[in-house]
C-alpha positions, 0 to 999 in steps of 0.5 A, a space after each residue: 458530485 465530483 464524479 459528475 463534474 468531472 472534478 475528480 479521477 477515481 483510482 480503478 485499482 481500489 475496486 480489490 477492496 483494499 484497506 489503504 493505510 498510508 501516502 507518500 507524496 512525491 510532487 518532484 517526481 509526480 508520483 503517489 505511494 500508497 500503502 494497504 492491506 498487503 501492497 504498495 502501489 505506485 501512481 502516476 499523479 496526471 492519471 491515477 490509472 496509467 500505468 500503475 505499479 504494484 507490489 504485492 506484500 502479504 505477511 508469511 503463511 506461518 505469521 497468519 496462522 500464528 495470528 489467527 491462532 491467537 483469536 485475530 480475525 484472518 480478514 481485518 487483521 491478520 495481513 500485513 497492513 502497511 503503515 509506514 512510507 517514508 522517503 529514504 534517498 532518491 531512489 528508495 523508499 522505506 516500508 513497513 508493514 503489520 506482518 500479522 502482528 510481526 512486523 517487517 520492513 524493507 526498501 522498495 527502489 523507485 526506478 
């Protein structure tokens, strides 16, 4: 119904099939932070689709292995689902992700 009404702009980045986990809200800004299953996008709030940025962060090869070695499923568990987005100054966010059940952080620079 909202796509028929025009109510709502779909995200044409989501069709990778990514398993989004966490936002970010940034109204001052106009952005949105998303965090899914191996990146962090950053959008636009006027038009979720114009010029979208992306960071691909996929857990380490040697984490996955030792992941899939424990019996986790390779599709649904063993990457690096990112769950935390948190504002850190004005120019960075902290992020944190899974890693394949060895988890890492960073801080990504806005600008």
């Amino acid at each position: 119904d909202l796509l028929l009404s025009n109510s709502c702009i779909p995200f044409l980045g989501s069709t990778e099939g990514l398993d989004f986990r966490t936002l970010l809200l940034d109204e001052e800004r106009g952005r949105l932070l998303i965090g899914a299953k191996d990146h962090v996008f950053l959008l636009n709030l006027v038009d979720l689709n114009k010029n979208v940025k992306k960071i691909y962060w996929p857990a380490a090869k040697e984490k996955v292995e030792l992941c899939k070695l424990a019996g986790k499923d390779a599709h649904t568990e063993c990457a690096n689902f990112i769950r935390v987005l948190q504002p850190y100054n004005r120019t960075h966010v902290y992020v944190c992700g899974t890693g394949a059940f060895h988890p890492l952080c960073g801080y990504i620079e806005l600008g």
